[in-house]
BATIDO-700605 format. One record per residue (C-alpha): residue number from 1; residue in one letter; y, x, z. Coordinates in nm, 2 decimals. Layout:
N
- NUM,A,Y,X,Z
...
% end
This chain:
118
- 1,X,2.95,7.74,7.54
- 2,X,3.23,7.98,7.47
- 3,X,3.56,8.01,7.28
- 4,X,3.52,7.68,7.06
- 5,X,3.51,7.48,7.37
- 6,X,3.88,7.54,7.36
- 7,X,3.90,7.45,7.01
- 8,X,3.99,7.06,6.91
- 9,X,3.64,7.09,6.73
- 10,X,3.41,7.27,6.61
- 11,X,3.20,7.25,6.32
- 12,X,2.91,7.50,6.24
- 13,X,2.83,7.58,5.86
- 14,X,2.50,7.73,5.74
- 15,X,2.28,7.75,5.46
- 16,X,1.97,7.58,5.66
- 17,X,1.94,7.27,5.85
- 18,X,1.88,7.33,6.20
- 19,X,1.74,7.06,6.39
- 20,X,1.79,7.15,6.75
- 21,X,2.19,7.30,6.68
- 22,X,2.44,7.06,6.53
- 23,X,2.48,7.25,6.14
- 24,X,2.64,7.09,5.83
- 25,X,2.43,7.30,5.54
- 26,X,2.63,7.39,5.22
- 27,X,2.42,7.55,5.02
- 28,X,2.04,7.74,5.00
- 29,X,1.97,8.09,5.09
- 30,X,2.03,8.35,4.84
- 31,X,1.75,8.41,4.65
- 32,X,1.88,8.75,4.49
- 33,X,2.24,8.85,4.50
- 34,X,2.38,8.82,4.85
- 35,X,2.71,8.84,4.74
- 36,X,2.72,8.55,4.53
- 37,X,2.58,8.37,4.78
- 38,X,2.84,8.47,5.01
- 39,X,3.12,8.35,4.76
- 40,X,2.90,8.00,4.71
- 41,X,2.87,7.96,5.06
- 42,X,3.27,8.01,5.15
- 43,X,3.34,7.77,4.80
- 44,X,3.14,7.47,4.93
- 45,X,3.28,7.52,5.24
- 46,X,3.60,7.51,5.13
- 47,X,3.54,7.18,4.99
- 48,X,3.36,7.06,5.27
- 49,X,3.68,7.11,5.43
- 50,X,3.91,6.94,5.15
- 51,X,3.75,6.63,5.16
- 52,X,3.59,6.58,5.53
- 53,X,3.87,6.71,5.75
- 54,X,4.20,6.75,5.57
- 55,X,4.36,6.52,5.68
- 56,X,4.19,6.58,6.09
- 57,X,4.36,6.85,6.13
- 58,X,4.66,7.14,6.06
- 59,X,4.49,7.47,6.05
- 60,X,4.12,7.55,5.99
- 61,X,3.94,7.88,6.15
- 62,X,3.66,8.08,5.98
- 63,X,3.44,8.31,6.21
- 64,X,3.11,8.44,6.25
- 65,X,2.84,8.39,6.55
- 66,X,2.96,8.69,6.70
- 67,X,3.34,8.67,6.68
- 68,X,3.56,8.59,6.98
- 69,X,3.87,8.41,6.98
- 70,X,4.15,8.39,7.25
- 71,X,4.17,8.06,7.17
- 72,X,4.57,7.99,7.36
- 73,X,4.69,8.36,7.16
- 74,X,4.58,8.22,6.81
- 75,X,4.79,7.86,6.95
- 76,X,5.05,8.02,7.06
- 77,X,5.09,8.25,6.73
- 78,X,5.05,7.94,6.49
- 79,X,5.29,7.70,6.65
- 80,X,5.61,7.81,6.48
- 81,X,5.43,7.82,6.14
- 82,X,5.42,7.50,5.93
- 83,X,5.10,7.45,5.83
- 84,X,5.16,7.24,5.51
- 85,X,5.38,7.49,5.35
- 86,X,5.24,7.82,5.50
- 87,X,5.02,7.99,5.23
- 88,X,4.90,8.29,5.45
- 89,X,4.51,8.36,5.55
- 90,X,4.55,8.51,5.87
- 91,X,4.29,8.77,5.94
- 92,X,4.20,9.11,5.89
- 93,X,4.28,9.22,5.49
- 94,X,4.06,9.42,5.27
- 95,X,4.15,9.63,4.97
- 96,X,3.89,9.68,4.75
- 97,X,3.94,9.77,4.39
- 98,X,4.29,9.61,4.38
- 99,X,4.13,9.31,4.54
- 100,X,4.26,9.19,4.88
- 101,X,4.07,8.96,5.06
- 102,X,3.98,8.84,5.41
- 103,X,3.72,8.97,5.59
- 104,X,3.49,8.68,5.69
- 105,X,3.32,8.85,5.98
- 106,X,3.67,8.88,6.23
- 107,X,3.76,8.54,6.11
- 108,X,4.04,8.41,5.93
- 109,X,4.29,8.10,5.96
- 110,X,4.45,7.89,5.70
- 111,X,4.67,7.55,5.68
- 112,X,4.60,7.30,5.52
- 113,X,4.87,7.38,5.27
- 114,X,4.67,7.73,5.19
- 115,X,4.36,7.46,5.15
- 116,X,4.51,7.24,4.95
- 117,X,4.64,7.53,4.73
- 118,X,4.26,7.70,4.69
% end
């Protein structure tokens, strides 16, 4: 009952089943290593995506529980970008040891070219 309402769907990923809140589970719980569950998690997901809803849709959204999206800002920014040739993840970029990636936790958008392409 907030921002995804605005979104043509939603779908919520997780690595339990939930019973009384619609989740699609990817993977188990990390046992040790959080961060490798982290990259497992994102990885399945990914596929998840390839295969269920590539075709569904242009541009896919990650985001947290606690992230908030202006839902008509992120439209209006994406609608000159062609989503089958744009490569970009839109978020907010880390460095980290001469690694950038996208920060999960603020979210991050990508077309379906950038899916195709990972």
């Amino acid at each position: 009952k907030t921002w995804g309402s605005r979104c043509d769907k939603t779908i919520y990923i997780s690595e339990v089943q939930n019973d009384t809140f619609p989740t699609i589970k990817v993977c188990d719980p990390p046992e040790k290593n959080p961060h490798s569950f982290l990259w497992r998690k994102t990885r399945n997901t990914l596929e998840l995506l390839y295969k269920e809803y590539m075709d569904e849709f242009d541009w896919f959204m990650k985001a947290d529980d606690d992230t908030y999206v202006f839902v008509n800002n992120l439209r209006r920014f994406l609608r000159d970008k062609d989503p089958e040739t744009n490569m970009e993840f839109y978020g907010k970029a880390f460095n980290l040891t001469g690694k950038v990636y996208n920060s999960g936790g603020g979210g991050y958008v990508f077309g379906k070219g950038a899916l195709r392409r990972v």
